[in-house]
C-alpha positions as a Markdown table, in Angstrom:
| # | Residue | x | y | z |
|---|---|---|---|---|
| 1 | Unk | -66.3 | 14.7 | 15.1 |
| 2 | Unk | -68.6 | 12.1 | 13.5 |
| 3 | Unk | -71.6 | 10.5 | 15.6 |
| 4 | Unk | -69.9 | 7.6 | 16.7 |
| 5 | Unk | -66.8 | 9.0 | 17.9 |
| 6 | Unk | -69.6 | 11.5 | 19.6 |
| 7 | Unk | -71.7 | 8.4 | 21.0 |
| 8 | Unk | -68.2 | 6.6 | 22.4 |
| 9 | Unk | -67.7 | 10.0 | 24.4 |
| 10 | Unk | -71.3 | 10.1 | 25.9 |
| 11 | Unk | -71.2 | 6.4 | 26.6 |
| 12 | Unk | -67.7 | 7.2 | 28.4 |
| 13 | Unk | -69.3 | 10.1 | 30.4 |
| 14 | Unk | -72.0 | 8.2 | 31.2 |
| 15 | Unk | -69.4 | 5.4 | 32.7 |
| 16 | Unk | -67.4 | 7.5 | 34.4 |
| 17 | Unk | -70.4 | 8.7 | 35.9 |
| 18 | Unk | -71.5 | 5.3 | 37.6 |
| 19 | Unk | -68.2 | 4.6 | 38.7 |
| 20 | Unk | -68.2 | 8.1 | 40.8 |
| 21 | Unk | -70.4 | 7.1 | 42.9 |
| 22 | Unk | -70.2 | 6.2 | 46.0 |
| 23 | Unk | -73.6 | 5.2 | 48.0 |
| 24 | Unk | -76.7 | 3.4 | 47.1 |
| 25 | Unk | -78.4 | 6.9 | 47.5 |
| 26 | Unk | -76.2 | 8.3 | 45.1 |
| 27 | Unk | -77.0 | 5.5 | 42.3 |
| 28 | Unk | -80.8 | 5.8 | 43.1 |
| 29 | Unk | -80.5 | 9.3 | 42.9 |
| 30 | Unk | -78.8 | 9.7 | 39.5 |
| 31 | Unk | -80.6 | 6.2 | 38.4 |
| 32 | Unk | -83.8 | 8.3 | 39.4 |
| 33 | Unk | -83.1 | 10.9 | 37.1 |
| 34 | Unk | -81.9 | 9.1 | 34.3 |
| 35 | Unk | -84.2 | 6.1 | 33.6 |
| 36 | Unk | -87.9 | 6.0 | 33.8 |
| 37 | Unk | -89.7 | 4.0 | 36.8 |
| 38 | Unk | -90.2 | 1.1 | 34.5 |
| 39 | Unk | -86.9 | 1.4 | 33.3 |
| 40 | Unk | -85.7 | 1.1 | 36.5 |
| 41 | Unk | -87.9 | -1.9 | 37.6 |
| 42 | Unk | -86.9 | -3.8 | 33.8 |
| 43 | Unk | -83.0 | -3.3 | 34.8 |
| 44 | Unk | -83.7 | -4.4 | 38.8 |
| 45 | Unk | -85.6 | -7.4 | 37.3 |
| 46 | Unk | -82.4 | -8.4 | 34.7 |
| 47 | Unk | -80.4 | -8.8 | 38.0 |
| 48 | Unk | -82.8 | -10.6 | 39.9 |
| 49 | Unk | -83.2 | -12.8 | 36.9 |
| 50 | Unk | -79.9 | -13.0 | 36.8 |
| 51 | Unk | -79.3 | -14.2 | 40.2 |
| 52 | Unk | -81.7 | -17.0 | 40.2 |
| 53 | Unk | -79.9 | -17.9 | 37.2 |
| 54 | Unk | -76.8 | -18.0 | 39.3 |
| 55 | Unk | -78.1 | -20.3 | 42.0 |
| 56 | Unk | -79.3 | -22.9 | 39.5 |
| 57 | Unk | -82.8 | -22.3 | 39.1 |
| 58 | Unk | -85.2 | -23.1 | 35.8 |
| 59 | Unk | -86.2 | -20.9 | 32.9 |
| 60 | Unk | -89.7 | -21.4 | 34.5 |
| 61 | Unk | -89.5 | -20.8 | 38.0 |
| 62 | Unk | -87.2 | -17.8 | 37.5 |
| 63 | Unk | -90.0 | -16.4 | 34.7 |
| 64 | Unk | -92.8 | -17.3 | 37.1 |
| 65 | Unk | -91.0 | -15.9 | 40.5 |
| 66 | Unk | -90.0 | -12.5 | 38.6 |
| 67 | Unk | -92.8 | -12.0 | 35.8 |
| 68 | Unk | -90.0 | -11.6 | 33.2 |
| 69 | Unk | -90.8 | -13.0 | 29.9 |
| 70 | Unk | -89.1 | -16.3 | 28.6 |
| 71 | Unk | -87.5 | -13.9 | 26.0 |
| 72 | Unk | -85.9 | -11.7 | 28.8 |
| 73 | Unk | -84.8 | -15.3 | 30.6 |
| 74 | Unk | -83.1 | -16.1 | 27.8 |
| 75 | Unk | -81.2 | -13.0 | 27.0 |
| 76 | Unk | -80.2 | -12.6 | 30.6 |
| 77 | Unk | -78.9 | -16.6 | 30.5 |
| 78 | Unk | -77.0 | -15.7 | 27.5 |
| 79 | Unk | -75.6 | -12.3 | 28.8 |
| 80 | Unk | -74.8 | -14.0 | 32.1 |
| 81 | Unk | -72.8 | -17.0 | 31.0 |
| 82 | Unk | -71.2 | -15.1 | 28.3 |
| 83 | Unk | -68.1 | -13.2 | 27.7 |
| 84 | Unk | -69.0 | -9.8 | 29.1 |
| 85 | Unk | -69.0 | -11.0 | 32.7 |
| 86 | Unk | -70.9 | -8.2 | 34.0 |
| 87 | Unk | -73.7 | -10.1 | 35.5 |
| 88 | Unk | -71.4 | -12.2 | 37.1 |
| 89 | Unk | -69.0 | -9.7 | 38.4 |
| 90 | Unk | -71.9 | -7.8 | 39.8 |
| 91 | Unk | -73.2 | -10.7 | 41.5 |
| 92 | Unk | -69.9 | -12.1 | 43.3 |
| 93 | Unk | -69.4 | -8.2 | 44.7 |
| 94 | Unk | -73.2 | -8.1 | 46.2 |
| 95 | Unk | -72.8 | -11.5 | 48.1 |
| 96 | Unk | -69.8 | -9.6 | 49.8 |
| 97 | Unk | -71.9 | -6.7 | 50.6 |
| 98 | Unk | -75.0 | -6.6 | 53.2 |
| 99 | Unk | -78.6 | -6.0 | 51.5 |
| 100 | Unk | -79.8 | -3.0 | 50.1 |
| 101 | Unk | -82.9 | -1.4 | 51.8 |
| 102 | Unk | -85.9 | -2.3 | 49.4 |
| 103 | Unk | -86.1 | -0.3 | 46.7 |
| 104 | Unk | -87.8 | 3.2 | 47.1 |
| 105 | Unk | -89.0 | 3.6 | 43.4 |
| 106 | Unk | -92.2 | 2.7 | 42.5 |
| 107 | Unk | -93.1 | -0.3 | 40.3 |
| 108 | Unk | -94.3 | -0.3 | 36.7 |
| 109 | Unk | -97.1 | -2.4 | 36.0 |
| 110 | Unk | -96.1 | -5.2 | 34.6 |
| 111 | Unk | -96.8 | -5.8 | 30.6 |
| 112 | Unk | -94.8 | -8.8 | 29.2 |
């Protein structure tokens, strides 16, 4: 098997595994294990990024509300209005849903 075909299967396990679970203690629990605190606070700050995206706000209000860099403003902009649609997907399914509790991980400081 050569790496790639390797890397599809662990990207597929890895898949598979998000989509078996079922509770937001489940994804912090895994999440917890997987990614670093600062991981975890770069990816929760993509999605707010992305949602004040979504509701029409500026590259410069959404940089200085989050602390995300212009760079990651503009890669979330592209990711969200491009063809992927996860952002968006994401986004219609958590206006459906009530509010997750705030998050129980700990922040990284903050370097960009």
């Amino acid at each position: 098997m050569d790496k790639s075909t390797e890397k599809n299967q662990e990207l597929d396990a890895l898949l598979r595994a998000l989509c078996s679970l079922g509770t937001p203690d489940e994804a912090r629990a895994l999440l917890s294990d997987l990614c670093t605190p600062r991981e975890l606070d770069d990816l929760s700050q993509r999605l707010a990024v992305a949602r004040m995206l979504a509701d029409g706000r500026s590259y410069v209000d959404v940089s200085r509300a989050t602390g995300a860099s212009s760079t990651t403003v503009s890669r979330v902009s592209k990711c969200l209005n491009g063809p992927a649609g996860g952002y968006r997907m994401v986004l219609s399914r958590l206006e459906r849903i009530k509010p997750l509790a705030p998050s129980a991980f700990p922040s990284a400081p903050r370097g960009e």
